[in-house]
LODO-437610 format. One record per atom (N, C-alpha, C): chain; x, y, z. Coordinates in Angstrom, 2 decimals, padded with zeros to 5 digits. Layout:
<atoms>
   donu        px        py        pz
      A         X         Y         Z
...
</atoms>
This chain:
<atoms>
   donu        px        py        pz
      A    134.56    178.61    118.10
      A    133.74    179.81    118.25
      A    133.86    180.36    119.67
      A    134.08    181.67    119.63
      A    133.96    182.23    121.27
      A    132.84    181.67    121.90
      A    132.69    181.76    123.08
      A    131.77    181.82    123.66
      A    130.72    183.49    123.69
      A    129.42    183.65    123.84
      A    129.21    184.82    123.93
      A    128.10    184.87    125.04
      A    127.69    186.51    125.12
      A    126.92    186.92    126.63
      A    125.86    187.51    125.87
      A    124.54    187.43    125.74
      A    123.83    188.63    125.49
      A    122.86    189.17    126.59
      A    122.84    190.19    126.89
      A    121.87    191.18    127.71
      A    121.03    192.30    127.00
      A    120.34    192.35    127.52
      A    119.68    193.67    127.73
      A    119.22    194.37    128.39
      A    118.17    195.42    128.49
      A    116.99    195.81    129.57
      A    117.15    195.46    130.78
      A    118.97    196.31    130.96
      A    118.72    196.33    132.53
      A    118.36    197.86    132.96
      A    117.96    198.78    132.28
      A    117.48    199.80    132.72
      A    118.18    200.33    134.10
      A    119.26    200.58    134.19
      A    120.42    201.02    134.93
      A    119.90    202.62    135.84
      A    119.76    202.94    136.77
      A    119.36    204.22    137.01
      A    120.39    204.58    138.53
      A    121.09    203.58    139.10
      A    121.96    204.31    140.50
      A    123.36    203.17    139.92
      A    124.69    203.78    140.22
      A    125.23    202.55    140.81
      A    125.22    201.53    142.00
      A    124.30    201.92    142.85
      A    123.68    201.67    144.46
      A    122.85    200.34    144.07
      A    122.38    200.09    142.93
      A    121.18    199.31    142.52
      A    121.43    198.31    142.58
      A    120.58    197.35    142.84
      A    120.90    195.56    142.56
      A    121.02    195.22    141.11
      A    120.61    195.79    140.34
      A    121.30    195.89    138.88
      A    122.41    196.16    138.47
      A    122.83    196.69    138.69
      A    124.14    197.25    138.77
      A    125.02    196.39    139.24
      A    124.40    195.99    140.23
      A    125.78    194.75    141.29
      A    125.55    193.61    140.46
      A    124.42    193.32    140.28
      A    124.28    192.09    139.17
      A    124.54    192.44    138.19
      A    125.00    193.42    137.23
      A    125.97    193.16    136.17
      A    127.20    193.16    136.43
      A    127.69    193.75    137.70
      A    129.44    193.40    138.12
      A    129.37    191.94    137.69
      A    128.19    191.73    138.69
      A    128.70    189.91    139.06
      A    128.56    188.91    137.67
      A    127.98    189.39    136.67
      A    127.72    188.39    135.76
      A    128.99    188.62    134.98
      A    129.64    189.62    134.69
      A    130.83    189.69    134.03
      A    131.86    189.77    134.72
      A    131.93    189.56    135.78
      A    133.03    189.06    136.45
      A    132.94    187.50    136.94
      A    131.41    187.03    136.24
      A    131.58    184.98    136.54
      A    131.81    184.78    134.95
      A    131.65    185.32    133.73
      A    131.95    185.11    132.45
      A    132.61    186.04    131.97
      A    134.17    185.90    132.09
      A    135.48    186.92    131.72
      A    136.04    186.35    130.26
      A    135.92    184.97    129.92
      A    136.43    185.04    128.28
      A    135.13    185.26    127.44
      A    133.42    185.47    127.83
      A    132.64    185.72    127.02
      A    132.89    187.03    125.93
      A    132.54    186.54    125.09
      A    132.41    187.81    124.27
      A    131.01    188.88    124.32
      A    130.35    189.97    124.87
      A    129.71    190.66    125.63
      A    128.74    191.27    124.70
      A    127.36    191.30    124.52
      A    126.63    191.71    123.65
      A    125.52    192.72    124.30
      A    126.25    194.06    124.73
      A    124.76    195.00    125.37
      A    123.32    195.09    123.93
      A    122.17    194.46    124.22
      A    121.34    195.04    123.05
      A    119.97    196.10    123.41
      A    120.60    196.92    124.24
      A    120.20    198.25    123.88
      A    119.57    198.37    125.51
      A    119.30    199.28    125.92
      A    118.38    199.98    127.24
      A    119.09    199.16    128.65
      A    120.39    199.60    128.22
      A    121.64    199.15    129.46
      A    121.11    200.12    130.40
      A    120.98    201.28    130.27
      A    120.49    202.68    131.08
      A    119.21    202.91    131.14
      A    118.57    203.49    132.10
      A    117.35    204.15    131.73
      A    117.45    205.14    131.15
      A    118.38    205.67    130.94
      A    118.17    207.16    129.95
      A    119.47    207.34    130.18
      A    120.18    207.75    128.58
      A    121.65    208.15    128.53
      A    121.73    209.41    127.48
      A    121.80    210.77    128.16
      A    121.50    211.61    127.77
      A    122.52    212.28    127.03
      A    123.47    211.51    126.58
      A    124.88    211.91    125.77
      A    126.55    211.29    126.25
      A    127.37    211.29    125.18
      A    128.65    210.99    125.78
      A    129.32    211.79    127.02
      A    128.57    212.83    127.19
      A    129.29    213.96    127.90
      A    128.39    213.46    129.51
      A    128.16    212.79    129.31
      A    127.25    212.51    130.59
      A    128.19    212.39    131.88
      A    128.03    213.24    132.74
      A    129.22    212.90    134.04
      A    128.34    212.20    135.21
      A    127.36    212.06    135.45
      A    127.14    211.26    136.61
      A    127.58    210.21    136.74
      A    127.80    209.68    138.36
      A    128.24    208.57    138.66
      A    128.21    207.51    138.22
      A    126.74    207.26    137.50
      A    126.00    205.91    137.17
      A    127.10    205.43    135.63
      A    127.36    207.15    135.14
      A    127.64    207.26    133.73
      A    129.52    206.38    133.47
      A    129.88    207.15    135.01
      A    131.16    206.93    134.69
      A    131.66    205.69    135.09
      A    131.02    204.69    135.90
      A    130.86    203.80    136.43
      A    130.56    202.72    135.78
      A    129.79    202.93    134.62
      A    129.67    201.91    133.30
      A    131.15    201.84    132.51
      A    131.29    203.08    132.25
      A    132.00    203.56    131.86
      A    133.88    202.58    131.91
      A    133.69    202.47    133.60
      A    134.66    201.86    134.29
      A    134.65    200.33    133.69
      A    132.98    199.55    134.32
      A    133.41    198.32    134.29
      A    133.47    197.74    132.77
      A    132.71    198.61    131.77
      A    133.06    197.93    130.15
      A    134.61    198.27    129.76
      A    135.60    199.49    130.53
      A    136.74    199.41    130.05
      A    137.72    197.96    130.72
      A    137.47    197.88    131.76
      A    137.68    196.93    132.40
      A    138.09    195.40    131.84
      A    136.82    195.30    131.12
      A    136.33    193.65    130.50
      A    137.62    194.12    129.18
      A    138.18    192.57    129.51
      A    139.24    191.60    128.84
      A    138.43    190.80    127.27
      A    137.63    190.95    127.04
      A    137.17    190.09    125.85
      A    136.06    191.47    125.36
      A    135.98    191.31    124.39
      A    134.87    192.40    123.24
      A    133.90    192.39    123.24
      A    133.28    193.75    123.95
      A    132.29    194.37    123.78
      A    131.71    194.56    123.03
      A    130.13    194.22    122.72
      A    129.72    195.27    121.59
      A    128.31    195.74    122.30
      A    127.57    197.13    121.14
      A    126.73    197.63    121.74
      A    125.43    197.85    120.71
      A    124.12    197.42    121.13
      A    123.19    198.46    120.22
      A    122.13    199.35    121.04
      A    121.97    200.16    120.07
      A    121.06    201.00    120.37
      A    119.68    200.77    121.14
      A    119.10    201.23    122.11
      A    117.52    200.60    122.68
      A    116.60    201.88    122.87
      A    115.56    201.86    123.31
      A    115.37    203.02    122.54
      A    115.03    204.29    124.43
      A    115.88    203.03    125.43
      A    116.69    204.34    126.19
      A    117.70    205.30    126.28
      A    118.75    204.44    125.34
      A    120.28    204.65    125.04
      A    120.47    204.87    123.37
      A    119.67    205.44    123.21
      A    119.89    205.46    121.76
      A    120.78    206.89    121.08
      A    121.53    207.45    122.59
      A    122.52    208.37    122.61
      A    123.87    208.41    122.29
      A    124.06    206.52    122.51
      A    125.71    206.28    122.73
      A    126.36    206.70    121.29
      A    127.62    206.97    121.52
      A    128.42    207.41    119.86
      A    129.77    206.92    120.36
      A    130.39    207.92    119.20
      A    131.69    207.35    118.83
      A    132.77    207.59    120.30
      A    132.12    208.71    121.19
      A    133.07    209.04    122.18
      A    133.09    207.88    123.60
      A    131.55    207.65    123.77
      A    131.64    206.32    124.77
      A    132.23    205.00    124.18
      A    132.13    204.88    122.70
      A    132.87    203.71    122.15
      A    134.42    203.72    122.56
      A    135.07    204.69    122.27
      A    136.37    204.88    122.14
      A    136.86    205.44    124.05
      A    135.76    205.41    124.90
      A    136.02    205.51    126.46
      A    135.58    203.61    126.54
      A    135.30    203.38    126.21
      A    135.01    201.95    127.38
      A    135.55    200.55    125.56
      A    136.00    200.99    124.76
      A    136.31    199.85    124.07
      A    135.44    199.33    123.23
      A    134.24    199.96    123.34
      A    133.04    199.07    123.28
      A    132.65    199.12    121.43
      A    132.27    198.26    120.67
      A    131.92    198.78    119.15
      A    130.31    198.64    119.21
      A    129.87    199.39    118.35
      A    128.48    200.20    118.11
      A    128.65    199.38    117.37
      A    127.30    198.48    117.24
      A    126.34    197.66    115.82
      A    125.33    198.89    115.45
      A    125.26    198.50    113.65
      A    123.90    198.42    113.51
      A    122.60    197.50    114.02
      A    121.57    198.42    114.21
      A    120.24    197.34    114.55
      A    119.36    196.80    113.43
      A    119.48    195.56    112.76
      A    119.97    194.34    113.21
      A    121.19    194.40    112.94
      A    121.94    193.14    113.16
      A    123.29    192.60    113.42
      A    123.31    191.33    113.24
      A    123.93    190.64    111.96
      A    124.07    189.62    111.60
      A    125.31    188.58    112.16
      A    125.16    187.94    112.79
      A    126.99    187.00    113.37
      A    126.89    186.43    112.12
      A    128.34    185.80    112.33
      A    128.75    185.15    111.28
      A    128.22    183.57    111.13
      A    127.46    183.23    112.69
      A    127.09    181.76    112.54
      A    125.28    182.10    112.24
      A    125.22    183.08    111.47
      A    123.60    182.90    111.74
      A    122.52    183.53    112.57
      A    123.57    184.26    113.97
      A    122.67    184.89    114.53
      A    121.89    186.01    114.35
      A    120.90    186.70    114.72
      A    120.49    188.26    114.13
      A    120.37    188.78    115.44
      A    120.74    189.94    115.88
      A    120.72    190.64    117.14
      A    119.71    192.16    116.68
      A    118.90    191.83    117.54
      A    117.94    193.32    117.30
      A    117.76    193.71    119.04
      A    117.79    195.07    119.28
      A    116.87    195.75    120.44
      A    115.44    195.06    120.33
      A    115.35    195.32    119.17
      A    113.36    194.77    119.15
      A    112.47    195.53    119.04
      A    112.65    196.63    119.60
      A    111.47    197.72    119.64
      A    111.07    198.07    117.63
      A    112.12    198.07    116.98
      A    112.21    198.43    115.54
      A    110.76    196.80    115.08
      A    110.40    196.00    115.81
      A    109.45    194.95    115.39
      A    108.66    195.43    115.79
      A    107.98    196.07    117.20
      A    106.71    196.50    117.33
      A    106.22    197.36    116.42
      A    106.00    196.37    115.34
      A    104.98    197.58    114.33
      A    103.62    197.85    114.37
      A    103.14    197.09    114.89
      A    101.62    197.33    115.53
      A    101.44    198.66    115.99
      A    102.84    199.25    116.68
      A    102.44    200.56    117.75
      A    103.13    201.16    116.89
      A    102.27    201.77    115.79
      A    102.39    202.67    115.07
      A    102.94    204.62    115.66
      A    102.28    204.59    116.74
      A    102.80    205.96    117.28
      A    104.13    205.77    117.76
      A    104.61    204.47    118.11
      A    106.16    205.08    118.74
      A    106.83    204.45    117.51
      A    106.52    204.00    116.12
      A    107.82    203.50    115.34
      A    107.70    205.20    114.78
      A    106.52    206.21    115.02
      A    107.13    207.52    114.10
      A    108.08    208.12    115.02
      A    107.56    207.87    116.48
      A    108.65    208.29    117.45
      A    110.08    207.66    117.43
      A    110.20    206.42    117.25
      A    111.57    206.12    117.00
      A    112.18    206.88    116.21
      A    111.56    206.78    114.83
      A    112.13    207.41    113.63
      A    112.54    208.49    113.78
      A    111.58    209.38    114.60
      A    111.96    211.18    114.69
      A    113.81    211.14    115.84
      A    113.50    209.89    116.79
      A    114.72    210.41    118.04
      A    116.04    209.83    117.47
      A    115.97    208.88    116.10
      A    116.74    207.95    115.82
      A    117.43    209.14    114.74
      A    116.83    210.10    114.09
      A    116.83    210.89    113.36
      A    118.74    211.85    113.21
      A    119.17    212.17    112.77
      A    120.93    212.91    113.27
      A    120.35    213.99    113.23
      A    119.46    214.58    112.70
      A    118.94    216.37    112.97
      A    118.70    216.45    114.04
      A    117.98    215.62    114.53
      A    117.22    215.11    115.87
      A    117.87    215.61    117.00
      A    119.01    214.60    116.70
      A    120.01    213.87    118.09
      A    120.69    215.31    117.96
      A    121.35    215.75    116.66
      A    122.25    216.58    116.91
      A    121.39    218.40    117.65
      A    120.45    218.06    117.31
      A    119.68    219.27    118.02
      A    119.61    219.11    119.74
      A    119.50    217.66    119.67
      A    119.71    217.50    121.31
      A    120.75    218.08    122.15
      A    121.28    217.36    121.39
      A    123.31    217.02    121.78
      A    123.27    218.81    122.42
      A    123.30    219.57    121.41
      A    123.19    221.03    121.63
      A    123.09    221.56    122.45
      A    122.12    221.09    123.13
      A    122.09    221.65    124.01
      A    122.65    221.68    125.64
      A    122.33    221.90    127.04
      A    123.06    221.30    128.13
      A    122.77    220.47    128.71
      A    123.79    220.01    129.65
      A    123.60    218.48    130.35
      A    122.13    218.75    131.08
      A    122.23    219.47    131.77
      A    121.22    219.77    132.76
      A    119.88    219.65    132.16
      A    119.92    221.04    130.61
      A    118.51    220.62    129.66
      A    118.30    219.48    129.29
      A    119.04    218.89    128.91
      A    118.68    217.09    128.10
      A    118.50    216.43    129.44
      A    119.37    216.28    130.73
      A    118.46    215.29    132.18
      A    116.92    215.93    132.12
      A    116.85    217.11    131.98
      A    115.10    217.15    132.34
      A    114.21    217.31    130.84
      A    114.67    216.86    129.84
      A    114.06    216.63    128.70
      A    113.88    215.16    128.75
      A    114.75    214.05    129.33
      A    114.87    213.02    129.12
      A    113.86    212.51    130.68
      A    113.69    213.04    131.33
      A    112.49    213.01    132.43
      A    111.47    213.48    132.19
      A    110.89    214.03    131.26
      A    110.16    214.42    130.77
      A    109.48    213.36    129.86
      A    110.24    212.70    128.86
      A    109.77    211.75    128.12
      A    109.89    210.70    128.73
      A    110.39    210.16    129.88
      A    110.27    208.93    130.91
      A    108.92    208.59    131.36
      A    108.72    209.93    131.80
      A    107.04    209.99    131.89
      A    106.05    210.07    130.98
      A    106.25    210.51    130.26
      A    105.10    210.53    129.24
      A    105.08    209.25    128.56
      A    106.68    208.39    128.49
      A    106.78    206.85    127.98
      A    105.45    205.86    128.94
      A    105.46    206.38    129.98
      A    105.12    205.71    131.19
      A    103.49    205.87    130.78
      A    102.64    207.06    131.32
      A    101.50    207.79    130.51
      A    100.94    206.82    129.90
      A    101.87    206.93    128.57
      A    101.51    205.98    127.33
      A    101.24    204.79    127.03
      A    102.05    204.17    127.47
      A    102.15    202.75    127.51
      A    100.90    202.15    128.42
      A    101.15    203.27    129.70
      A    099.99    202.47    130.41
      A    098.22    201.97    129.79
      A    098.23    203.25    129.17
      A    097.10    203.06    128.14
      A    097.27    202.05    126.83
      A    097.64    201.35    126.82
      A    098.19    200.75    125.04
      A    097.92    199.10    125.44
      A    097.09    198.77    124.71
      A    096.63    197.48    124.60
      A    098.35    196.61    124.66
      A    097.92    195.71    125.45
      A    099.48    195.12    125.57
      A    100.00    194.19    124.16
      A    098.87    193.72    123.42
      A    099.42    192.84    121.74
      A    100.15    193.85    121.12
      A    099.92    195.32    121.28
      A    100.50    196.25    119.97
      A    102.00    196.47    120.44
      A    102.24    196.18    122.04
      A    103.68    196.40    122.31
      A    104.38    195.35    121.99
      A    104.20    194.79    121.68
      A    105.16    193.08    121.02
      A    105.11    193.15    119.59
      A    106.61    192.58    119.56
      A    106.84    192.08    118.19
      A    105.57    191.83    117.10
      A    105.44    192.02    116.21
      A    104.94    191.53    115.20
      A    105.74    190.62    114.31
      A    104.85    189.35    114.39
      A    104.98    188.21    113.85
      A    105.66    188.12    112.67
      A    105.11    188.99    111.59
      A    105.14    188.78    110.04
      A    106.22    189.52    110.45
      A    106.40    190.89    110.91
      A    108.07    191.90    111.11
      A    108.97    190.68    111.11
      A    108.43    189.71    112.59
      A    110.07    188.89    112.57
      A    110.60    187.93    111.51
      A    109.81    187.29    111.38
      A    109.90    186.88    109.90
      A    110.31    186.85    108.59
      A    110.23    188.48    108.34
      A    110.16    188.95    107.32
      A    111.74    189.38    107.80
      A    112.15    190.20    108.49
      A    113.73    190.74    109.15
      A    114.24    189.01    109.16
      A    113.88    188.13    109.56
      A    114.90    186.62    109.51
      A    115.22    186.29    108.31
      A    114.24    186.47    107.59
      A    114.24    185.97    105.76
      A    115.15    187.06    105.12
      A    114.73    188.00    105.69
      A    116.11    189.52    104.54
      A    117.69    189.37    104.77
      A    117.88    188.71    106.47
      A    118.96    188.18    106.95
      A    119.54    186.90    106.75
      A    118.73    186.13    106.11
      A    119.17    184.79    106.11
      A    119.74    184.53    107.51
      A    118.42    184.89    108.54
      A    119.40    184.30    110.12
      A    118.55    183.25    110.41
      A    119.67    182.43    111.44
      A    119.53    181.01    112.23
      A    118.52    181.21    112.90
      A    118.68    182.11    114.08
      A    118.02    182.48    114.79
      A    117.85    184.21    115.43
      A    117.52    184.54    116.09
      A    117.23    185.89    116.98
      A    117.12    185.94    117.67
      A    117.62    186.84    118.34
      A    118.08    187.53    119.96
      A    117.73    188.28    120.01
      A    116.56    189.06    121.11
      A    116.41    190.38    120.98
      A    115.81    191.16    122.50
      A    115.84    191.70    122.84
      A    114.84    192.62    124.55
      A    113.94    193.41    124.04
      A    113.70    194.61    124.91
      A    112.70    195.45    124.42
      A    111.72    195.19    125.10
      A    110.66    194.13    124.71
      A    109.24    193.62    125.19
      A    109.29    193.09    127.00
      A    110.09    192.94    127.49
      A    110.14    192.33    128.62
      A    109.18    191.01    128.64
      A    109.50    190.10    128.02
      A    108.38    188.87    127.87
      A    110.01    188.10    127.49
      A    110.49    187.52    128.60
      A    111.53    186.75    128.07
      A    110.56    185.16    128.15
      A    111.80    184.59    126.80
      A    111.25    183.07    126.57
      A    112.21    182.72    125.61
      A    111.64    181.77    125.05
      A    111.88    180.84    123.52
      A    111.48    180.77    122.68
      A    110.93    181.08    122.09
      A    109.80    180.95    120.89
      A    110.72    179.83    119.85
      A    111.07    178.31    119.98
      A    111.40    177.38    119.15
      A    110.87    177.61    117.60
      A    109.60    177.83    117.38
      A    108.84    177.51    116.26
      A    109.10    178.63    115.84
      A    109.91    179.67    116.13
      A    110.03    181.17    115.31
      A    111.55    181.37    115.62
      A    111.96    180.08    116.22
      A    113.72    180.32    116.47
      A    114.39    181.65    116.78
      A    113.28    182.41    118.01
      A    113.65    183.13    118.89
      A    113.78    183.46    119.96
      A    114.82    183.99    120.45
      A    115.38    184.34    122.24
      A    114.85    185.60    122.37
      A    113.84    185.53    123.61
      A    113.59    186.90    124.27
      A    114.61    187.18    125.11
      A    115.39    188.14    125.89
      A    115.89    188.36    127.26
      A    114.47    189.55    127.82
      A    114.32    189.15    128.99
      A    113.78    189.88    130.12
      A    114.22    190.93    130.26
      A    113.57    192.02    131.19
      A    114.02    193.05    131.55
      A    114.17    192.83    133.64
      A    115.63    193.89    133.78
      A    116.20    193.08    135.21
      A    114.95    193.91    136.22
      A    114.29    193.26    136.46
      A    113.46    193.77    137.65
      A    113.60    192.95    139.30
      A    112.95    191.45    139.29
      A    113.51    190.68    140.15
      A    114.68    189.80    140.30
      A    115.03    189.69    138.49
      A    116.32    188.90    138.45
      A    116.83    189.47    136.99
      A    118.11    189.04    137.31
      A    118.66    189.31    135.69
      A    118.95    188.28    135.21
      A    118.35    188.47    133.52
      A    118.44    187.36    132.29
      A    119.61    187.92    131.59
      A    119.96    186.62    131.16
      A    120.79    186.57    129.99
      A    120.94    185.43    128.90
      A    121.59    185.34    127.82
      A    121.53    184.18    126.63
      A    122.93    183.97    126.69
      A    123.25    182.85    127.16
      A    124.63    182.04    127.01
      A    124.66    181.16    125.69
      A    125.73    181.92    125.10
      A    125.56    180.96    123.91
      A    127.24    180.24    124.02
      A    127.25    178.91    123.69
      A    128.28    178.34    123.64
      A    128.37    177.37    122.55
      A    128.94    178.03    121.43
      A    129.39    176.50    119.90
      A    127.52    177.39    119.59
      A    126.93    176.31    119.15
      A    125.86    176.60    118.47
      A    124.27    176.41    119.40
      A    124.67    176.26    120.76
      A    124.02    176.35    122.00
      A    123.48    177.48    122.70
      A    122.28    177.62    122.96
      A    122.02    179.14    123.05
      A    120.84    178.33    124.46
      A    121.01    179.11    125.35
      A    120.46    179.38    126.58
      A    119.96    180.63    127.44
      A    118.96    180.40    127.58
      A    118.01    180.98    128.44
      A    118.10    181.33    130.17
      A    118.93    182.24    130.91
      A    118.91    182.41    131.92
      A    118.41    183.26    133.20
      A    118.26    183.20    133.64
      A    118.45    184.70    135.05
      A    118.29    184.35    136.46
      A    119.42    185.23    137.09
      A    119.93    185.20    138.84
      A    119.44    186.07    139.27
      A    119.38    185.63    140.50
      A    118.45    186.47    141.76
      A    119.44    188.03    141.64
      A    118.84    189.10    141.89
      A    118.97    190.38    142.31
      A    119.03    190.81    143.67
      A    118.98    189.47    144.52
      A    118.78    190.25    145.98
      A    120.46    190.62    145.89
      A    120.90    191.30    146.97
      A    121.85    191.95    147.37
      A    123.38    190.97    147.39
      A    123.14    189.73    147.59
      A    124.09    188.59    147.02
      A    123.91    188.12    145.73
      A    124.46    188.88    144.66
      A    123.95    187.72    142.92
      A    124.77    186.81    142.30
      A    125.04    186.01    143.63
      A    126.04    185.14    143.06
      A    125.16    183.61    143.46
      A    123.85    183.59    143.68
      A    122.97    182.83    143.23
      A    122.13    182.35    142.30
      A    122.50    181.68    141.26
      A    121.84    181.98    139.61
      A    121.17    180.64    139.46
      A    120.08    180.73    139.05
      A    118.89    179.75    138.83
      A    118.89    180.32    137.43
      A    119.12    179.14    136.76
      A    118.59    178.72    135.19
      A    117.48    179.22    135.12
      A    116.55    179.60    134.01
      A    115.20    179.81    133.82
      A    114.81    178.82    132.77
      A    114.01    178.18    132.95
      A    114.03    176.60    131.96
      A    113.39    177.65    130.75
      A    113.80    176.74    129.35
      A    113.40    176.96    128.33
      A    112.53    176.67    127.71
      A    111.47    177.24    126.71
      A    110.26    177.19    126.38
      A    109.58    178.18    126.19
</atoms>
């Protein structure tokens, strides 16, 4: 079995960022991994046509990587298509995503069913009338449409009892049993862990350090390295 990488929620916003340098560095210390973005690589990716630096610069280091990419949707990036696939190599999953040994790969946000106001909001942005009404319009309109809802994400949340932003229990459950999966991988919630007794992997979101899930054979691990300005210091994050 390959070896594989999963990430998420690094919420990407300069190439200048310690995020940014800490994803050079993690895929340039794991070059035969096989690479699993699951969703909100960007803080906001406002189309394939996107030319900023940050844009083309991803752009660079996923064409770059020697072993296979794949990508899902999060519900910052829930822009990417067929044209950034076919610029950086990368293949688009559906959300979920079944491996062949068992695993299930979700963004996660599709489990917070508790927060009934953003699964209608997913539904409406996840929508192709939607997107393609976006798309439509210009770069410039969609950067300040997509700052627009940054904030009001922000607004919102701040007010929202923190149980309704997490997974729901019976959701995961119920998505493991329809999948017949081993286990689950997923971001979104920024509450990285283990959950053994529900045979699930959180990844974190990169704020002071970046997480990731090393999986090797049927071994799945729990990690994240420092973000200061050198990230070639990586402390395990024990499991549990």
């Amino acid at each position: 079995m390959n070896k594989r990488l999963y990430v998420s929620d690094l919420h990407l916003e300069s190439v200048d960022s310690p995020q940014f340098r800490g994803l050079v560095w993690l895929l340039e210390s794991h070059p035969e991994h096989d690479l699993y973005l699951l969703g909100d690589i960007v803080e906001l990716w406002i189309g394939d046509d996107d030319d900023a630096p940050l844009a083309q610069a991803l752009r660079q280091v996923l064409r770059a990587r020697r072993s296979p990419v794949y990508l899902l949707h999060g519900n910052r990036d829930f822009l990417y298509g067929d044209k950034f696939c076919s610029e950086t190599g990368a293949t688009l999953l559906a959300d979920p995503h079944r491996l062949d040994d068992g695993t299930l790969l979700s963004h996660g946000d599709g489990l917070c069913t508790d927060d009934t106001a953003y699964q209608q909001f997913r539904a409406m942005v996840r929508s192709p009338a939607w997107q393609q009404d976006i798309l439509a319009k210009s770069i410039e309109e969609r950067r300040a449409f997509g700052q627009a809802l940054r904030q009001q994400s922000r607004q919102t949340n701040a007010n929202k009892a923190a149980n309704i932003m997490d997974v729901n229990a019976t959701a995961v459950a119920d998505l493991m049993q329809q999948h017949e999966a081993r286990q689950l991988v997923h971001g979104h919630t920024h509450r990285p862990g283990v959950h053994a007794d529900e045979r699930r992997y959180v990844l974190g979101a990169w704020e002071r350090c970046g997480w990731f899930i090393e999986q090797d054979g049927d071994a799945l691990a729990l990690h994240c390295f420092s973000l200061a300005p050198h990230c070639g210091n990586e402390t395990p994050h024990p499991n549990g």
